[in-house]
C-alpha positions, 0 to 999 in steps of 0.5 A: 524399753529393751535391755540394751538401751542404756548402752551408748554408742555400742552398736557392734557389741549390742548386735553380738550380744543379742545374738548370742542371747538369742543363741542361748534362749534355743539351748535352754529352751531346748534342753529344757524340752529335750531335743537336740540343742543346736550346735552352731552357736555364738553363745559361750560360757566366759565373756571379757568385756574391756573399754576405757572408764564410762564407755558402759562395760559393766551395764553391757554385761548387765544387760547381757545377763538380763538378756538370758534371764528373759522369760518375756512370752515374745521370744516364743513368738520370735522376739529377741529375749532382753524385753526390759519388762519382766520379771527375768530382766528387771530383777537381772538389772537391779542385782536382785536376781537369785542367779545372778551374783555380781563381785566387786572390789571392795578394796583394792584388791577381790580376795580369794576369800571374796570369790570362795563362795561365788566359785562355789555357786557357779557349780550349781544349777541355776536356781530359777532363772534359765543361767546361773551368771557370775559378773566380776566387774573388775576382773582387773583386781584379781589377784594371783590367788583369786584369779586362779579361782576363777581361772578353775571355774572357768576352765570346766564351767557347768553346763548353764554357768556364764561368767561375764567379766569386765576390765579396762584392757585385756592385759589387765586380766591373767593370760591364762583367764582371757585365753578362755573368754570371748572378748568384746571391745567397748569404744568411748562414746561420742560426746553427742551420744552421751548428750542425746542420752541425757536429754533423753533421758535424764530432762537435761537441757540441750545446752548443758547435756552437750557442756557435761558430755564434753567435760566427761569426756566420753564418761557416761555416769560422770557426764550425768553426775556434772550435768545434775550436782552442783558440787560435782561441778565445783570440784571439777573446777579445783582440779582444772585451777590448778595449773594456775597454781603451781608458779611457786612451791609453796603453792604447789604443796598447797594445790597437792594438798587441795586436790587430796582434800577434793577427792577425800570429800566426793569419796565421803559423799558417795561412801556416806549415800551406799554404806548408809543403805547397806547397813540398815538392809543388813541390821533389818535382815539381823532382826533388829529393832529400829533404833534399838540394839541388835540381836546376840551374835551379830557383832561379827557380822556388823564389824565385817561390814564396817571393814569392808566399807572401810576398804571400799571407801579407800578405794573409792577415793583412788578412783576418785583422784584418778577421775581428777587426774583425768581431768588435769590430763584433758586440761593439757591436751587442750593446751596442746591443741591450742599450741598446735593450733589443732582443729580439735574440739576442746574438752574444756571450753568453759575455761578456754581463758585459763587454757589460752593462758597456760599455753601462751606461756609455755611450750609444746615440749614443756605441756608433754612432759606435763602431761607424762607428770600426771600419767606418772602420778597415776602409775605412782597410785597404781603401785600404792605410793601415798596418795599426797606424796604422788600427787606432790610429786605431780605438781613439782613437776607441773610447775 
């Protein structure tokens, strides 16, 4: 299995990054031997990956970074480097390579203390790999002080240091950073490529991997995780029962608060499965004896952890109710469609009688500024508004 095979629908970007790879693999391997290194290349030292969520830009990059990685024998026979099987490539895309150190938002925002260390690394030689790589999976989370940190590195990297940052939309990432990348646009993939890959893949019968497609609306992971969890799919129906529920405003307070209480509970199931794991890796890596106290000197390092999983788990929830709220979107444009009796497939087939419902009793105009109430709300999360406070103020406005 090649590295590029978790990437959906990406055929245009899976070409220019394999070529590039291949362009990488004949530097090294010349610099290594020390001839002249070619010097026509589509190979650079800074990537901006952008797409809409689920469209697969952080496994790109991932897999792009296996791809340089590769020490597979075959690409001294011609192969294209990015085989999937060695030692280079597996470790690249389990996050366990030496040289390859991912940055994530823990919470809201990546701190400058977050990116020290990292800046630092990506100044040095690579360890034992062939590149040194640096991928930010969410570039659009730098702040002024962290994205000038990296804006420094990238502006006079080391000769084998590539950083691969990822980001919704080009103007989420500072002028002065995107400047110095090359950019490569991720596009949604289309609900039968979601659905070939996840009876591919994942078993899923044919039927219900082309129902979770639609209802992930191009979203990959959140296709796979409504067509495995059963509770995903339960939530899912809370969010897409609300329009049904704000003809009054106690019920909208009530449906506010509901869809509060759905994401904070999803955050809760994914927080508990990730903070469970980090924290008894890093009481093992302290020294501590199973079940018993840790060693002196590591509450520091204990109380760190817990704080960042605290901030992590605030924004997981954000980015929990944001899926929601995507889906209350697609809910209206199915409504839309039916009003206008547009052809389009709908999203939402499986509640076609609440849709057919809420667009018989409204207007065209009204399921538009219903649809600007939820993007509004959004925004509102965007800014740090209180979570209940912005989605209250939604559904007054959905009523």
């Amino acid at each position: 299995m090649a590295v590029w095979d978790d990437l959906v629908g990406q055929t245009r970007v899976e070409e220019q990054l394999a070529a590039a790879a291949r362009d990488a693999d004949a530097f090294v391997t010349a610099h290594e031997a020390g001839e002249p290194v070619p010097e026509a290349s589509k190979m650079t030292h800074a990537w901006l990956f952008t797409g809409p969520p689920g469209a697969g830009r952080v496994d790109a990059a991932r897999a792009f970074a296996a791809a340089l990685q590769c020490v597979s024998p075959d690409r001294a026979l011609g192969g294209t480097p990015g085989c999937g099987f060695c030692t280079g490539c597996h470790t690249a895309l389990i996050g366990t390579h030496a040289d390859v150190t991912t940055v994530s938002a823990v919470g809201t925002e990546i701190l400058v203390r977050d990116m020290r260390d990292t800046v630092r690394k990506s100044f040095t030689a690579p360890a034992n790999g062939r590149w040194q790589i640096i991928l930010v999976t969410d570039a659009e989370r730098l702040n002024e002080r962290s994205g000038n940190a990296v804006l420094k590195a990238v502006e006079e990297p080391a000769p084998r240091t590539v950083w691969l940052l990822c980001s919704p939309s080009l103007d989420d990432v500072l002028p002065t950073i995107r400047s110095r990348c090359r950019h490569l646009n991720l596009r949604t993939p289309s609900v039968e490529a979601v659905a070939d890959v996840l009876v591919r893949r994942d078993g899923i019968e044919p039927g219900t991997a082309l129902a979770a497609a639609r209802a992930g609306q191009g979203h990959v992971g959140r296709a796979r995780r409504l067509a495995t969890d059963e509770r995903a799919r339960a939530r899912r129906a809370v969010v897409l029962k609300l329009p049904l529920r704000v003809a009054d405003i106690g019920g909208c307070f009530k449906a506010a608060q509901e869809l509060i209480d759905t994401a904070a509970e999803d955050a809760k199931q994914v927080a508990e499965e990730i903070d469970t794991k980090e924290t008894e890796e890093l009481r093992a890596a302290l020294g501590a004896v199973q079940g018993g106290r840790m060693p002196r000197g590591t509450a520091g390092m204990m109380k760190e952890l817990e704080e960042n999983q605290k901030r992590r788990g605030r924004r997981t929830q954000l980015d929990t109710l944001d899926l929601a709220l995507t889906d209350l979107t697609g809910f209206y444009r199915d409504v839309l469609a039916l009003q206008l009796r547009s052809r389009t497939p709908l999203t939402n087939e499986d509640v076609r009688d609440a849709l057919e419902t809420v667009a018989r009793d409204t207007t065209p105009e009204r399921t538009l500024r219903r649809i600007e109430a939820v993007l509004a709300c959004r925004e509102a999360l965007d800014r740090n508004v209180a979570p209940l406070l912005a989605v209250e103020a939604m559904t007054m406005a959905l009523r």
